[in-house]
N, C-alpha and C positions, 0 to 999 in steps of 0.2 A: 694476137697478143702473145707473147715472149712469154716463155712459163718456166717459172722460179721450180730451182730443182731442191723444196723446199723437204722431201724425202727423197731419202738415195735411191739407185734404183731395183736395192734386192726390196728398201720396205715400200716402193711402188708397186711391183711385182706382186708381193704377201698381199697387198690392200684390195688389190682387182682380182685375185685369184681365189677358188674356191679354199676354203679351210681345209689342212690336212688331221683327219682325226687317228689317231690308235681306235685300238680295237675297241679298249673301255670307254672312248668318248664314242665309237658310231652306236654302242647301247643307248648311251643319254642323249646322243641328239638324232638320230632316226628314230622315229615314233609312229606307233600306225592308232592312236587311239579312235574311241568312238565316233568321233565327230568327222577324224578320216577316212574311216573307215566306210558311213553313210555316203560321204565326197564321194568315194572313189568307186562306189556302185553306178555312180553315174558316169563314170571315166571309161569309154572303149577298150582300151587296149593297156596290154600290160605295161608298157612303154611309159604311158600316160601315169599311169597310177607309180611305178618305181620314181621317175623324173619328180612329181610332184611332189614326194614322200623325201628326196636328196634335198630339192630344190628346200623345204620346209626347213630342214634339218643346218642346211648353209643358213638360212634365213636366222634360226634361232642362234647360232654362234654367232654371226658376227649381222645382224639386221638389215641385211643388202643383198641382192639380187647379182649375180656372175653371170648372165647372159645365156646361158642353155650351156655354160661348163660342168662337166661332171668327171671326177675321179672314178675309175672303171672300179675302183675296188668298193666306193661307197653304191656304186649301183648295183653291183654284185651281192653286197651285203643284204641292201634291202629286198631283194628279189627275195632270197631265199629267207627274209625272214618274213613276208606274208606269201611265203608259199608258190612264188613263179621261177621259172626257167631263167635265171639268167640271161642263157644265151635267145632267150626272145626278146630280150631289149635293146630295144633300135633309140639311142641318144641322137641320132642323125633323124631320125624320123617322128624328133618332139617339134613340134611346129611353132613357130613364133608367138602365132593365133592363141594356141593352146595354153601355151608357156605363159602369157600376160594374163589370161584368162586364172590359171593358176595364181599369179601375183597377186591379183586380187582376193581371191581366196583366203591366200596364207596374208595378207595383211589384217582381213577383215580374222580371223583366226587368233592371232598375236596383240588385236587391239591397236595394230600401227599406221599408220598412215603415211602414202606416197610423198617423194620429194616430188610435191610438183610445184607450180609460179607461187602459191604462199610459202609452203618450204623453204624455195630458192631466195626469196625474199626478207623472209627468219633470218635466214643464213647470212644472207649479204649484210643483213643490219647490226646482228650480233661479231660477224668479224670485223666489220667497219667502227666498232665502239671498242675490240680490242687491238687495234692498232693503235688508236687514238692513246693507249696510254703503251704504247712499245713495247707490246710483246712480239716476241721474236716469232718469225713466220713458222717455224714448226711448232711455239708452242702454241700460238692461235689456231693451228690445226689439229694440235692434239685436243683442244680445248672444245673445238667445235663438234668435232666427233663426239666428244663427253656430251655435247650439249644435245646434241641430235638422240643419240641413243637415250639422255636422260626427258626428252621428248615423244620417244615413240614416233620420231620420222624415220623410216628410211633411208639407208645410206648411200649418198651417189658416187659417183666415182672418184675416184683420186684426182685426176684432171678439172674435174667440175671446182672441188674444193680449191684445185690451186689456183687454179684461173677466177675465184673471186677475190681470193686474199689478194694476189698481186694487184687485182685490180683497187682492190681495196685504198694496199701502200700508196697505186699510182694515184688515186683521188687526192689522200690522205696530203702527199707533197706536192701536189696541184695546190693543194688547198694551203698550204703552208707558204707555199711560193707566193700566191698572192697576197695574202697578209704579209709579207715580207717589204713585199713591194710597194700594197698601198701606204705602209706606216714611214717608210722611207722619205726624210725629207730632200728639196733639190740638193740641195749641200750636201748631204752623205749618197745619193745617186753619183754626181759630181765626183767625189772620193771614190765613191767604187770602180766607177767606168776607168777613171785614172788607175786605179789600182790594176784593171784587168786589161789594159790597152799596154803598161809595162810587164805583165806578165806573159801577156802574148809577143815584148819585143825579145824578153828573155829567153823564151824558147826557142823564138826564130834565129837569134845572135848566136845560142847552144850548137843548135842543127848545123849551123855552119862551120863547125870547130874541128 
């Protein structure tokens, strides 16, 4: 499927990439409260417990999950604010396993819930009703994200979203086309075809000039 380059590509970049915080925001959004605190007694390794505490913290800014990316400066931060070594945190050595394991956690945490096939299914319904009155592809996307965040679903990637709105359009003038055609009587088919049988002799008569 052809995918509308319905954000440019520094705000595709921003959308898939972890949040860059200042200093006063990794205060407000690194957090080790009680309830992480209990987690992360059950976590092995310092690794485990720093990634989890970043991963949360992306999570609460912007409600989506960046893959096991982390900013060296925000892992750095959390370390030493519950008290580990920095340089014993291995981001290459958080594990996939783990990392999902984690996502459930921080969702079941935040009161959120996965984009999973209901989700995707939300999503597909809600952008397919704002096409139908024309709004313009970013701002069905900007709309959709409002709608998801004011859901408490998590947020999937930027290609996922694009890839359903275009599919969306492509139904939407599927669906246009053949109302077009069924309402069509022989006489105006008749008119049309004539119309586009001269305009194909137009161009070709052009080409030759």
């Amino acid at each position: 499927m052809a995918r509308m380059n319905i954000f440019n590509t520094l705000e595709q970049e921003s959308f898939d990439s972890p949040p860059v915080f200042s200093s006063a925001e990794r205060i407000n959004f690194f957090f080790a409260p009680l309830m992480f605190s209990d987690l992360m007694e059950s976590m092995r390794t310092p690794t485990n417990k720093v990634c989890f505490i970043v991963a949360a913290g992306y999570f609460k800014a912007r409600r989506r999950f960046f893959g096991r990316q982390f900013h060296q400066a925000d892992i750095e931060f959390v370390a030493k604010q519950i008290g580990l070594n920095p340089s014993d945190i291995l981001p290459e050595a958080y594990s996939k396993v783990t990392y999902l394991r984690h996502q459930n956690l921080i969702l079941r945490y935040f009161g959120c819930s996965a984009f999973d096939d209901a989700a995707k299914a939300f999503t597909a319904n809600e952008i397919a009703m704002m096409v139908r009155v024309q709004f313009r592809p970013k701002l069905v996307l900007l709309e959709i994200i409002e709608q998801l965040t004011t859901k408490k679903i998590a947020m999937p990637s930027y290609a996922i979203l694009a890839d359903l709105i275009v599919e969306a359009i492509n139904d939407y003038q599927r669906e246009l086309g053949h109302i077009i055609t069924a309402s069509l009587t022989e006489s105006q088919r008749e008119k049309l075809d004539s119309l586009l049988l001269k305009e194909t002799k137009y161009d070709t008569d052009d080409s030759r000039c």
